[in-house]
C-alpha positions as CSV (number, residue, x, y, z in Angstrom):
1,X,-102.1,189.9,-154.2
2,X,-102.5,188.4,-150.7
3,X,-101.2,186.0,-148.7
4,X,-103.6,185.3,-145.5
5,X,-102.7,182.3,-143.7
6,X,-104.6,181.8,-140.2
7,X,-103.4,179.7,-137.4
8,X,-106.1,178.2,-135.6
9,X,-105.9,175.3,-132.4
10,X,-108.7,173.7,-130.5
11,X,-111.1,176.2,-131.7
12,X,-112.9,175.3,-134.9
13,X,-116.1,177.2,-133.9
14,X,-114.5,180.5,-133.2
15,X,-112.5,179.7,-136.6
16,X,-115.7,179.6,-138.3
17,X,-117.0,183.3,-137.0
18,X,-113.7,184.1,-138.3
19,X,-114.4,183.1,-141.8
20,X,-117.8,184.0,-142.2
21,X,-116.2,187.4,-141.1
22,X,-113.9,187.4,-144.2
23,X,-116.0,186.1,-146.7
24,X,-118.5,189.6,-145.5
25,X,-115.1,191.3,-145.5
26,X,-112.6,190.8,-147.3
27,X,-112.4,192.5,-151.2
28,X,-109.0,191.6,-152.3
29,X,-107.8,189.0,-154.3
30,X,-106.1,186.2,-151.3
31,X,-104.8,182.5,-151.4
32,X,-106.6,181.9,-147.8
33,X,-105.0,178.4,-145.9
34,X,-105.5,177.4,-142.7
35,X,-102.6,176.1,-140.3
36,X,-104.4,173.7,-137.8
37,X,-103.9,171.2,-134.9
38,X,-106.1,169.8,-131.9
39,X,-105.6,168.6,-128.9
40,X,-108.2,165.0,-129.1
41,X,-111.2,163.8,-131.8
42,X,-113.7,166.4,-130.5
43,X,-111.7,169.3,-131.8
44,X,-110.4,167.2,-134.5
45,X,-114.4,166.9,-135.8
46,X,-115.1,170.4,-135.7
47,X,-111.9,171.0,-138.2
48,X,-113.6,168.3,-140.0
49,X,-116.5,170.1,-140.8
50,X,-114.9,173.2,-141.5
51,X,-112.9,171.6,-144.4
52,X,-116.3,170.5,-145.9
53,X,-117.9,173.7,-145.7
54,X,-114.9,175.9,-146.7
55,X,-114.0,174.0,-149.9
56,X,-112.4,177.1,-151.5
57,X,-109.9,177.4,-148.3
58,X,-106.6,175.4,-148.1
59,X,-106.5,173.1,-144.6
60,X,-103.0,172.0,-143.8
61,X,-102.9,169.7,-140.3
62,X,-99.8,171.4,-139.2
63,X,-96.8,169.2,-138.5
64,X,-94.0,171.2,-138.0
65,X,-94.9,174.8,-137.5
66,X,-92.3,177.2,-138.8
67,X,-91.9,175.0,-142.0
68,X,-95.6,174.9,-142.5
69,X,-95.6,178.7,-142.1
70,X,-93.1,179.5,-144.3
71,X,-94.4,177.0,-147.7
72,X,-97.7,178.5,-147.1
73,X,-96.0,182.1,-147.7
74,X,-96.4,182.5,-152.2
75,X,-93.5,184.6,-152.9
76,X,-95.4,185.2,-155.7
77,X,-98.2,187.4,-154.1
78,X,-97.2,190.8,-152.8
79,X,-98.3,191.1,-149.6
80,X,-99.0,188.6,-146.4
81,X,-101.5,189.1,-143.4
82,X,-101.6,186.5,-140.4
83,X,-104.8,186.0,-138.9
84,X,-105.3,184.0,-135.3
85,X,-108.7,182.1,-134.7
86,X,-110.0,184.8,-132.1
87,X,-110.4,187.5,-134.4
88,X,-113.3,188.6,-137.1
89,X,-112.6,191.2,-139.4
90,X,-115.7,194.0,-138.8
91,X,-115.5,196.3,-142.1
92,X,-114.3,196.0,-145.5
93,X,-110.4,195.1,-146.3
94,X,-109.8,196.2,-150.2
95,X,-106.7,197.0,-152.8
96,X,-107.2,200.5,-152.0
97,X,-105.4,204.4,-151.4
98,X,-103.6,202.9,-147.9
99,X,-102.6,199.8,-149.9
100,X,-101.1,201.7,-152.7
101,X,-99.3,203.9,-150.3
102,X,-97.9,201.3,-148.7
103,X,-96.9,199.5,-152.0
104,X,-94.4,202.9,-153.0
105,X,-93.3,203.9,-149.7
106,X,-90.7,201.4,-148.5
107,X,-90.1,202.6,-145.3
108,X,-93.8,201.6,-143.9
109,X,-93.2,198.6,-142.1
110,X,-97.0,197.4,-142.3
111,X,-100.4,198.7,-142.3
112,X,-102.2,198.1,-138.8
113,X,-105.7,196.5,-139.0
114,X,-106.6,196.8,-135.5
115,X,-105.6,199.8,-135.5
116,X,-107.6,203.1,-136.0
117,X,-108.3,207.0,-135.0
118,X,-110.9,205.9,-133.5
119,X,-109.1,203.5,-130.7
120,X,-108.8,205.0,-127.2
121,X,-108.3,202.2,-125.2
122,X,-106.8,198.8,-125.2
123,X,-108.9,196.2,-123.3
124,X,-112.5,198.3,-123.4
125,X,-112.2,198.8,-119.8
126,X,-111.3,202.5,-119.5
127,X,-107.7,201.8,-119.9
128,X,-107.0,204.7,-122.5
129,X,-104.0,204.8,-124.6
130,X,-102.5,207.6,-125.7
131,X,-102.7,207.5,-130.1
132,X,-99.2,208.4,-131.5
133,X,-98.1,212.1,-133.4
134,X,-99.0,210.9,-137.3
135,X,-96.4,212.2,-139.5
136,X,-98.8,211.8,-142.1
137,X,-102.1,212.5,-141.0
138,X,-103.9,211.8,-144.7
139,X,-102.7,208.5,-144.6
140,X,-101.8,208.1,-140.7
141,X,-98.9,207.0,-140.5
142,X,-96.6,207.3,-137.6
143,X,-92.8,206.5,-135.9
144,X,-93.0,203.3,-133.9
145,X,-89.5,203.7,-133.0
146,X,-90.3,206.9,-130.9
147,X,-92.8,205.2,-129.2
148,X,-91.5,202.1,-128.6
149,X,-93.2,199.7,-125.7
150,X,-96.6,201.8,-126.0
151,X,-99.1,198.9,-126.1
152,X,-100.0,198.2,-130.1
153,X,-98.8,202.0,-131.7
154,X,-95.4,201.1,-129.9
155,X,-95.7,197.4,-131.3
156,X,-94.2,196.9,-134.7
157,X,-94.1,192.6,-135.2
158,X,-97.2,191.4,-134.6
159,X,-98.1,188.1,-136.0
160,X,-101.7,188.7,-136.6
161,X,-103.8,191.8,-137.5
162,X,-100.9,193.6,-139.6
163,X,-100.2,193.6,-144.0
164,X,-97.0,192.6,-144.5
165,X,-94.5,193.2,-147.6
166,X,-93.9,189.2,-148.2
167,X,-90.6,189.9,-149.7
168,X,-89.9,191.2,-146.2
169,X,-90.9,188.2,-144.2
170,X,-89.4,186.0,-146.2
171,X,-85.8,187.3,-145.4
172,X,-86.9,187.7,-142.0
173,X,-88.9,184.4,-141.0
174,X,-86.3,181.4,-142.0
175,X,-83.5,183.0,-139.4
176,X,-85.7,183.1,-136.4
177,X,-86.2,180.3,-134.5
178,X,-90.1,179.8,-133.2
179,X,-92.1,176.7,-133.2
180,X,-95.9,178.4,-132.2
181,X,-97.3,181.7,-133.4
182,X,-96.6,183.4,-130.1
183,X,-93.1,182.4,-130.3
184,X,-93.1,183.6,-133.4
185,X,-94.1,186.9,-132.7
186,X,-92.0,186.7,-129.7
187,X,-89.1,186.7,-132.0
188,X,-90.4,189.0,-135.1
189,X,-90.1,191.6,-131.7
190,X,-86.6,191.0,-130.9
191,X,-85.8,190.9,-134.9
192,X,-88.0,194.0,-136.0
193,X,-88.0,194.8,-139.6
194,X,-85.8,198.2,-139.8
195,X,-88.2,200.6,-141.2
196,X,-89.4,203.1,-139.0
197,X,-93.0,204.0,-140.1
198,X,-96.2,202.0,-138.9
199,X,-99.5,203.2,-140.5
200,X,-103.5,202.3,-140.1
201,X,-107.1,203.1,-141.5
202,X,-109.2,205.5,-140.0
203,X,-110.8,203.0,-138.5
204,X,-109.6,199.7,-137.1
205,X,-111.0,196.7,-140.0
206,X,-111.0,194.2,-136.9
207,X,-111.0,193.1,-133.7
208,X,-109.1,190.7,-131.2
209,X,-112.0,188.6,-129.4
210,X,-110.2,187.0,-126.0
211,X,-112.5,184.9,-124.4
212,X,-110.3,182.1,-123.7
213,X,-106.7,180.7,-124.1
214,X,-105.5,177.7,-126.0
215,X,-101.5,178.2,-125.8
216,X,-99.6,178.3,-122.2
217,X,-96.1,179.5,-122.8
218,X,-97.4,182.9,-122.6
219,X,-99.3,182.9,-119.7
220,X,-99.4,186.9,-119.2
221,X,-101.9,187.5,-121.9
222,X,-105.0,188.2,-120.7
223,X,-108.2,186.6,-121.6
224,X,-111.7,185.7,-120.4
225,X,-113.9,182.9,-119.4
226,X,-115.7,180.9,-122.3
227,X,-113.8,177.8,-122.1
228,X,-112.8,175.5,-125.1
229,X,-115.0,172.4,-124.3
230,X,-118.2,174.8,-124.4
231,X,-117.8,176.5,-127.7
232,X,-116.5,173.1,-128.8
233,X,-119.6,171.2,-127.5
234,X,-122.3,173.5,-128.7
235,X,-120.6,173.3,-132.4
236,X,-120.9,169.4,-132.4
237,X,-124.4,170.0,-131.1
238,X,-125.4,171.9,-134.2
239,X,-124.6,175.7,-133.0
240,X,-122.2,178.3,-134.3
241,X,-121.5,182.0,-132.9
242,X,-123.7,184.6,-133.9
243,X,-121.7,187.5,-135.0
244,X,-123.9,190.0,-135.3
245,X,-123.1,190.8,-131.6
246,X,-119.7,191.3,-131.9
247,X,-119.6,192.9,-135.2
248,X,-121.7,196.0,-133.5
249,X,-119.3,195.9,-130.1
250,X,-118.3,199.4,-129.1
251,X,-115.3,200.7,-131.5
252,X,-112.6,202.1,-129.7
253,X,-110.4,199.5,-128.2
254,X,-108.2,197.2,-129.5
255,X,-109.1,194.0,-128.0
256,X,-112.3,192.5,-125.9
257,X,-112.3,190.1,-123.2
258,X,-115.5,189.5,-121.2
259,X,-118.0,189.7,-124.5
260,X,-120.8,187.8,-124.2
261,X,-121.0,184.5,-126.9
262,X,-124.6,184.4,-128.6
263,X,-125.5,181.0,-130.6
264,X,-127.2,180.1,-133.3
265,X,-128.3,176.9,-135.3
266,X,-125.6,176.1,-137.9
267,X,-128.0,175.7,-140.5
């Protein structure tokens, strides 16, 4: 049924938080792979270990990006969701009423996970976002196109955090020209699929965690201060993130920058 393909650099400990969330999470049939690089041994040993403990997920060292993305896309299953390493999925994800709906109406471009009624704001810091008129307010569903340029409701192509028709990406991805997931989104925003309708859940299955930054092409997305090296480190020293903490973070924004990192002893 799903594709879910996660793109993960330099951070193997946030990658695990990430798929202890979808094992908790996640109810639908998926092939789940893993699109991976580092920048030196350290992070290199972290992805290591991750391969070991994740047996039923498929690791692939990527080598050329937009290749690697597209093989990993199974025609064969009907839908695709990208995942980055700095998001955990917080509620259940299942074949359900939305998915249906989304199956038989053709002109919903995708289902929004972090999206949600409840979502006021974007960053959790009193920056409140006005939520779109739903056209559909059973199965909230709303114009993009009217709203265009409003921060996530006015954002139709983004890489992670959205269900995707595959047949649709796979007409769309091999023309674009990207070599990095934010260049990839970059251009799935200047090539938007043309189908009006965006919809979401009641309430947002997930949650963008931006502590740090690994890429630097894109150096206007904002992010806090837990470095690399430290969540890095304290994974080699035995440690993983405790979730529970972010799991219960307040629920009305879309993404979370100065959260607090708990550990715990890996096993």
């Amino acid at each position: 049924m799903l594709n879910l393909i996660i793109f993960s650099k330099d951070r193997g400990c946030q990658l695990d938080a990430l798929l202890r969330s979808i094992n908790k999470f996640l109810r639908m049939e998926a092939a789940i792979s893993v699109l991976y690089t580092y920048s030196n041994n350290d992070y290199k040993r972290a992805y290591d270990d991750l391969i070991k403990m994740y047996k039923h997920i498929n690791f692939v060292k990527e080598s050329n990006f937009k290749m690697n993305t597209l093989d990993l896309m199974d025609s064969r299953r009907e839908f695709t969701l990208y995942l980055v390493d700095d998001i955990i999925l917080t509620k259940r994800i299942e074949d359900d009423r939305l998915i249906r709906y989304f199956r038989h109406d053709k002109e919903v471009l995708a289902i929004k996970l972090v999206a949600g009624k409840n979502i006021q704001q974007r960053f959790g810091e009193n920056d409140y976002i006005k939520q779109p008129d739903f056209t559909d307010k059973h199965f909230n569903v709303w114009n993009w196109k009217a709203i265009r340029g409003t921060p996530q409701w006015g954002y139709p192509m983004g890489v992670a955090t959205q269900i995707y028709r595959t047949n649709d990406l796979r007409e769309l991805l091999p023309r674009l020209n990207y070599a990095s997931p934010n260049f990839m989104e970059s251009e799935m925003d200047r090539h938007p699929l043309d189908k009006k309708l965006m919809m979401c859940y009641n309430t947002n299955k997930l949650i963008i965690i931006q502590i740090n930054r690994v890429q630097q092409t894109h150096k206007n997305n904002r992010y806090g201060n837990v470095s690399l090296k430290e969540l890095n480190d304290k994974w080699l020293e035995g440690f993983r993130i405790s979730t529970d903490p972010w799991y219960n973070l307040r629920d009305d924004a879309f993404e979370f920058l100065n959260v607090g990192v708990e550990y715990e002893p890996r096993n």
